[in-house]
N, C-alpha and C positions, 0 to 999 in steps of 0.2 A: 555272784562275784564278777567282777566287771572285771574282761579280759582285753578289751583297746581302747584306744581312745579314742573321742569325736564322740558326736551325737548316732546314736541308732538308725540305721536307714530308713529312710521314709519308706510308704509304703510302693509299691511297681503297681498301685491298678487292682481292680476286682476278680479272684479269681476265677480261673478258668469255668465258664460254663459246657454243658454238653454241647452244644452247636461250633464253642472256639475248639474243643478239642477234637470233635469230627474234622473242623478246615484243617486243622497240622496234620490229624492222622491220611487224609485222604490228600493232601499235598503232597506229602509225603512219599503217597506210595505211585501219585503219578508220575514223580521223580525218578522212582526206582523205577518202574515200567517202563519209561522213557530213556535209562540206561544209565541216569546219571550219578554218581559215585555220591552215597550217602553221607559217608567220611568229608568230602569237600562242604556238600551242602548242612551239616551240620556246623561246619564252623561259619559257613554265610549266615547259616542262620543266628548263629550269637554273633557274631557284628554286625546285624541287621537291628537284633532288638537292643543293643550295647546305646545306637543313637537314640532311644525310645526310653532311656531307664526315667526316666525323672516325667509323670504323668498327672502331677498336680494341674488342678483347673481343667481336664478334662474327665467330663463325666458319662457315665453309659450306664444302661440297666441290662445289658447282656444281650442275648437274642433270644427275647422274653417270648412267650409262646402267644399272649394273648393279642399281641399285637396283629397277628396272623388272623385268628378269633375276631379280633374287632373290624378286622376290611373284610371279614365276609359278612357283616353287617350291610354293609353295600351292595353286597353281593347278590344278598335277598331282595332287599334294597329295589334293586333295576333289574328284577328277575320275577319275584313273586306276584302273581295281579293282582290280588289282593293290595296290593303297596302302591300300584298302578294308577294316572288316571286315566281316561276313556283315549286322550292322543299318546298313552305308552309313556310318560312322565312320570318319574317317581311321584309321587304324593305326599303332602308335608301330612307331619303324623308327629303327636304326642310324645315324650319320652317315658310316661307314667301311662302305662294302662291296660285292657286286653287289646287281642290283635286288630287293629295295626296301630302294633308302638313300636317303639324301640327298645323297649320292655320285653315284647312279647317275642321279636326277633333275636333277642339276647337267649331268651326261653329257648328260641328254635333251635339257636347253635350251640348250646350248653359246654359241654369239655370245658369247664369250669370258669367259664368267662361270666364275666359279673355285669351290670348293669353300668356302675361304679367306673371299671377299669375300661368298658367300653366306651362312655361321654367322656372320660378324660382324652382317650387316643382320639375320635373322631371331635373333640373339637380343640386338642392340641394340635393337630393336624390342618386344624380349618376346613375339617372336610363336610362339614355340614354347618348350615345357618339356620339362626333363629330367629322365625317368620311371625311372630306374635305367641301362643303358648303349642308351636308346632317348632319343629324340625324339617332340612328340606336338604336334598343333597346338592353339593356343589359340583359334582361331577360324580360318573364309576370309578375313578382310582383314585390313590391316595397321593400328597405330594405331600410329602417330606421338608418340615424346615431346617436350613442347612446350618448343620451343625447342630441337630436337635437329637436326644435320645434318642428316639424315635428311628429317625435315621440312620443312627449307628446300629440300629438293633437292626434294621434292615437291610442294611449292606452286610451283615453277618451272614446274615441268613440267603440273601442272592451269592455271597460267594461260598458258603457251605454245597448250595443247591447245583451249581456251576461246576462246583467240583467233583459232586456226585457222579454229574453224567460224565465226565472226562474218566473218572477213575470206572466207572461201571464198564466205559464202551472198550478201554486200554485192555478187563478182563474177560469182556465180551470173547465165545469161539468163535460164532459166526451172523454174520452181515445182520439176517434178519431178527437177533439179539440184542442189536443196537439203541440204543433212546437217539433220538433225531439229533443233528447236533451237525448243522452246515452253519457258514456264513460268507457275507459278498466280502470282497477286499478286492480297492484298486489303487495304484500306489503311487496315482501322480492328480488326486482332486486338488484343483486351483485352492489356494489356501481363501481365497476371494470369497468362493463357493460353499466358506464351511457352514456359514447361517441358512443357507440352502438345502444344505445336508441335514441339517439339526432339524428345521422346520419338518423337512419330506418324513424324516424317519418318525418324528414324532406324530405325526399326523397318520401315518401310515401303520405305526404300530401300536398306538391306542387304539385306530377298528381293529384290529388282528387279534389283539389280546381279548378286546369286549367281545369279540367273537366266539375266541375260547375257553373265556368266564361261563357264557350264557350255553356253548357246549357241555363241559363240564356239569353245570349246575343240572341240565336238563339227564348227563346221566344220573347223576348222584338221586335226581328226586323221582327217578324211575329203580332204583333199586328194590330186590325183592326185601321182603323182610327178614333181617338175623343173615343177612348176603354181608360175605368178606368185603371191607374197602381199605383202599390205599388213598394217601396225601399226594396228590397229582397237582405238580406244577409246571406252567408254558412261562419262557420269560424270553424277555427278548432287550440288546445290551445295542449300544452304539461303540465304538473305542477309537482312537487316535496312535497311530504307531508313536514309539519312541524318534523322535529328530535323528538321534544320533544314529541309529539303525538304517532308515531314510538316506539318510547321509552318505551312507558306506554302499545303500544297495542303489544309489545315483550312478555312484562310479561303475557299475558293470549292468548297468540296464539296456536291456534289449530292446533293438528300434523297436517301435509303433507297427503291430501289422507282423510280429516275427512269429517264429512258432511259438515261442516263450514267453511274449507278453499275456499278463494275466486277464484273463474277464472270467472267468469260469468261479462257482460259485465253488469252495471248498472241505471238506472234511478232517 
């Protein structure tokens, strides 16, 4: 029986996967850890997603697990020697066949990652080219086309994982219970200087991370066998203050050189 008028609502979007509902609930509670009155931040949050109701033309596959699954493709990739050539080079390699394919590396990391689901992500990605009836990687990480599924299942998942360590360290007793969790912040870089900024960090933190990949990997493949593991991730984020914040901490900024001026790396 039709009780109002006008057309049915469209729909609001895909539901909630397990990864969106982990960001609410652990935003959430770094909210309340952090003191702040749940009551207020409940109603931010419905006039937050009130400008979000209408989500046609944008599309997402959630924060799909294989995506994860497919960049350790890579991972083996510029890890394993077997994959290697003599100067430390990945090595183009087959998509079809035994080891070294990318077959076979699909085989290695199994948790139900396909063959399939992996050539779609690493060449939706553009993360690897085809060199005559081989494959060759374009680099260790992945880049993300903007505004591509892909993407959005990826910022899912860094700010689920971001959130983890905020809410773990807030329930943290003591010090040496903490997951690392520092960053620089200074509050007057030339705006001139930001391509400077962008460049150093990237450069700086692609070896850091390949660093922490081929750590990682090298414990993972020294494990005993039927030995407990955990899903360990290092990530590392650039950000931009808000203007308006800027703005406001202009006006009571401490000379240059005071006790108060910031250089100190933070927690």
């Amino acid at each position: 029986m039709k009780t109002g008028g006008g057309a049915p609502p469209a729909s609001n979007g895909r539901p909630l996967d397990a990864i969106a509902e982990e960001a609410i609930d652990r935003f959430v509670s770094v909210l309340a850890h952090c003191g702040y009155s749940l009551e207020e931040s409940n109603q931010r949050f419905k006039r937050s997603t009130s400008r979000f109701r209408k989500t046609r033309g944008i599309r997402g596959t959630g924060a799909n697990d294989f995506a994860d699954l497919a960049c350790h493709v890579l991972t083996h990739w510029h890890q394993d020697r077997a994959y290697l050539m003599p100067n430390g080079d990945p090595r183009p390699i087959p998509e079809h066949g035994s080891r070294p394919s990318i077959e076979a590396l699909v085989r290695v990391i199994g948790r139900g990652l396909t063959l399939t689901s992996a050539m779609k992500y690493l060449l939706g990605t553009k993360s690897i080219n085809r060199v005559g009836a081989h494959y060759v990687p374009r680099g260790p990480e992945i880049s993300h086309p903007r505004a591509s599924m892909s993407q959005r299942a990826h910022h899912m998942r860094a700010c689920v994982g971001m959130l983890r360590t905020l809410d773990h360290n807030l329930r943290a007793k003591a010090m040496d219970q903490r997951w690392y969790q520092y960053f620089a912040i200074n509050f007057d870089v030339p705006v001139s200087q930001l391509p400077v900024v962008l460049s150093h960090v990237r450069k700086s933190g692609r070896a850091f991370l390949y660093e922490k990949d081929t750590f990682l990997y090298r414990l993972a493949e020294a494990r005993k066998p039927g030995e407990p593991t955990v899903p360990v991730s290092v990530g590392t984020y650039l950000s931009l203050e808000n203007t308006q914040t800027k703005a406001r901490r202009k006006q009571s900024r401490p000379k240059s050189g005071s006790p108060n001026s910031p250089r100190k790396s933070t927690r």
